[in-house]
N, C-alpha and C positions, 0 to 999 in steps of 0.2 A: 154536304159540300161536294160540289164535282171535282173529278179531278180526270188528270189524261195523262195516257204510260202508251208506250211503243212499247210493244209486246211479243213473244210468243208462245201459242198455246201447247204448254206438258202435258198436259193429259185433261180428260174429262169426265166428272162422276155423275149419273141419271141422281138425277132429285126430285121425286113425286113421278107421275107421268108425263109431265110437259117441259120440267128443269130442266136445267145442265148447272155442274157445280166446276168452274174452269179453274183451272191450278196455271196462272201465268208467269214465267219472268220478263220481266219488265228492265228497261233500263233505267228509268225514273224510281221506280220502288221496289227495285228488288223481287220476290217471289212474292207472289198473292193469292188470293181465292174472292173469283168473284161469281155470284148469282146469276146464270143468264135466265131469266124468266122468260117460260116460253119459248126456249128453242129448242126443243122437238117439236113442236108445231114445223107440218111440210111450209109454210109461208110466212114463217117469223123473217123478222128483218134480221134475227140475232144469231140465225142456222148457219150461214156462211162461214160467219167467226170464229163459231163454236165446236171447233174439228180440231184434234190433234196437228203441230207443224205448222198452224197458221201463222202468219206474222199480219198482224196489224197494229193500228191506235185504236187506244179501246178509252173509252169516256164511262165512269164509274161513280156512284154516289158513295162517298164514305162515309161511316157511322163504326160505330163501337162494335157493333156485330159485323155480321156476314155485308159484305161491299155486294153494291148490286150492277150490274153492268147496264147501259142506258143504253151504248151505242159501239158500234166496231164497225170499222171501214180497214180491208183487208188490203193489204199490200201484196202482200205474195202470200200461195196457198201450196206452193211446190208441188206442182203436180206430177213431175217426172219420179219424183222419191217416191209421192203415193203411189203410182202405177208402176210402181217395182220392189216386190217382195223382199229382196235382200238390202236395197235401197232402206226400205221402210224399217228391217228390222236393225238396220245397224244405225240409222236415225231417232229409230225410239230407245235404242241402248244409251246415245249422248244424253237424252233428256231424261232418259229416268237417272241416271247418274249423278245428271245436272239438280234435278229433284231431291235427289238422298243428300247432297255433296254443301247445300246450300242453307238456310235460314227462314224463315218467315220475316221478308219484310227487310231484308239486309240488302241494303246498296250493293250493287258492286257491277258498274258499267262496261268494264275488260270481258268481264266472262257472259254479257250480253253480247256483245260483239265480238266473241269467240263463237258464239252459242250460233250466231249469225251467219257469221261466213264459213264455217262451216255446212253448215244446213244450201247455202248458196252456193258451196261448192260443189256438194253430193248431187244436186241437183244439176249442175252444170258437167255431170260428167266425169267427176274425179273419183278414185280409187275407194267404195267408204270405208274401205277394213284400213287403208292407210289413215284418212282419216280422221277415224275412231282410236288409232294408237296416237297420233299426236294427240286429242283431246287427255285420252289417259294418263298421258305423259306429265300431259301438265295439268290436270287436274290432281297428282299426286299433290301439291302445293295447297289447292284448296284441302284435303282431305287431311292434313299433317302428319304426312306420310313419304315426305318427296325422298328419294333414296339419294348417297351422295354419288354424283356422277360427273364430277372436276376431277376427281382423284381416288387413288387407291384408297380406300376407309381405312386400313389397316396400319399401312405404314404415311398415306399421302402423299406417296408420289403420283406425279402426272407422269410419267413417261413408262414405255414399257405394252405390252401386250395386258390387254384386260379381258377379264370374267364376270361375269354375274354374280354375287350372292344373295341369294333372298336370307339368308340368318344374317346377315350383316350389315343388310339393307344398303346395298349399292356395289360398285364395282372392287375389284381384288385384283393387286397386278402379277406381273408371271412370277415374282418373287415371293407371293403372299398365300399361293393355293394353297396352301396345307393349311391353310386357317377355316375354310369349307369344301369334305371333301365333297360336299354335294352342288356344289357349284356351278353355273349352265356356264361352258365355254361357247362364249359367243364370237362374230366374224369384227374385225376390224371396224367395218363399217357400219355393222351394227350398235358398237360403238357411238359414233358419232353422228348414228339417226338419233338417238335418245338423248345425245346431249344437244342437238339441231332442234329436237321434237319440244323439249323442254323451253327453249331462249326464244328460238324464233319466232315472230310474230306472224300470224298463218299468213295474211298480207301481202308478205315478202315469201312465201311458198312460190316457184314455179309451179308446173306439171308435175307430179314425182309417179316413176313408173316402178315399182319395185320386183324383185326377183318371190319367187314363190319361198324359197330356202330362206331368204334376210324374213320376209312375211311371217312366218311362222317362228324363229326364234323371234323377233318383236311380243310376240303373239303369246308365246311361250314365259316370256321375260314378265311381263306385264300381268297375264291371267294368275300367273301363282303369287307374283306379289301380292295387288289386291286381294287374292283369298287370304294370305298369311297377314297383312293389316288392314284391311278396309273393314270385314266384317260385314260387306255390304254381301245379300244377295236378290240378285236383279230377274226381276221374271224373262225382260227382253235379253238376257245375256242368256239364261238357260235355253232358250227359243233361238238364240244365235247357233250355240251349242250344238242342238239338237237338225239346226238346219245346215252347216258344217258336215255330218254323221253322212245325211241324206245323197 
């Protein structure tokens, strides 16, 4: 049976000499894996598609096994992310995340069209360390991990000056610090990127220009959470890392 998904390409694995084995998410199906036959051939019709970052509709034969890809017509290839190293690396970090974060075959059309404009935005010139913190934000939700971030965990109040806990998994108000003396005290307003980052729909994002010092607590918030629950580790986050040092 054919079938047709608006897509874009996570990654790609060589199969034989002339494969490619494409890892897509799709809005229509969710995460897949399909056969591109022949696209390593320099003149396949299937080489354009078949590149990390791609978005197109791709036309697929399904069967019990491995899905074969017939046809792909490329909407956007992002070529400004490709041609820019930190672009690229902080692009491949969303989608392997996206990769680890997700299912074989699970609906879920929100986090296509997160998956989306973001990639449309990095491309268009926006911050991608910024963001890569909103996707994290809110990809805490997918990974059932989201910290509480309405109110003190502690006692639950909303008002007051807050802190970070990662043992408590979410914020502590100035009345509650001695519940972690390790605690990251963070600005005001960092605050209220992380509960912005979480709610809001990127759509309704302006411009956002942020300070180097909020960047880094964001940065700081977020990296040690995911190490103390996610369990994930990401080859393009170590490569992030490592080009950060540089």
């Amino acid at each position: 049976m054919l079938e047709k998904a608006e897509g874009i390409v996570l990654r790609t694995v060589a199969y034989g000499e002339t494969n490619n084995i494409l890892r897509l998410f799709t809005r229509e199906a969710g995460k897949i894996a399909v056969m591109a036959r022949g696209a390593k051939k320099p003149k396949s019709r299937l080489a354009a598609v078949s590149q990390p970052f791609v978005y197109a509709t791709f036309l697929y034969y399904k069967s019990r096994g491995m899905k074969t890809l017939n046809q792909g017509d490329a909407i956007d290839s992002f070529r400004i992310i490709r041609n820019d190293l930190i672009r690229t690396a902080y692009a491949s970090y969303i989608l392997e995340l996206l990769d680890k974060l997700t299912e074989e075959e699970e609906k879920n059309p929100y986090l296509f069209e997160l998956m989306l404009q973001l990639l449309e935005r990095m491309n268009d010139d926006d911050d991608p360390e910024v963001l890569v913190r909103i996707f994290e934000t809110k990809m805490t939700a997918q990974a059932g991990i989201k910290p509480e971030l309405e109110q003190c965990v502690h006692c639950q109040s909303k008002e007051g000056t807050f802190s970070f806990s990662v043992k408590e998994a979410g914020f502590l108000c100035h009345r509650c610090t001695a519940v972690d003396d390790n605690r990251l005290d963070i600005h005001p307003k960092t605050v209220q990127l992380l509960r912005t980052f979480f709610h809001l729909d990127i759509a309704r994002f302006g411009s956002i220009s942020l300070k180097d010092e909020t960047k880094q607590e964001l940065r700081t918030i977020l990296d040690t959470y995911y190490q103390e629950y996610s369990g994930l580790h990401l080859k393009s986050k170590r490569f992030i890392e490592q080009m950060e040092k540089w």
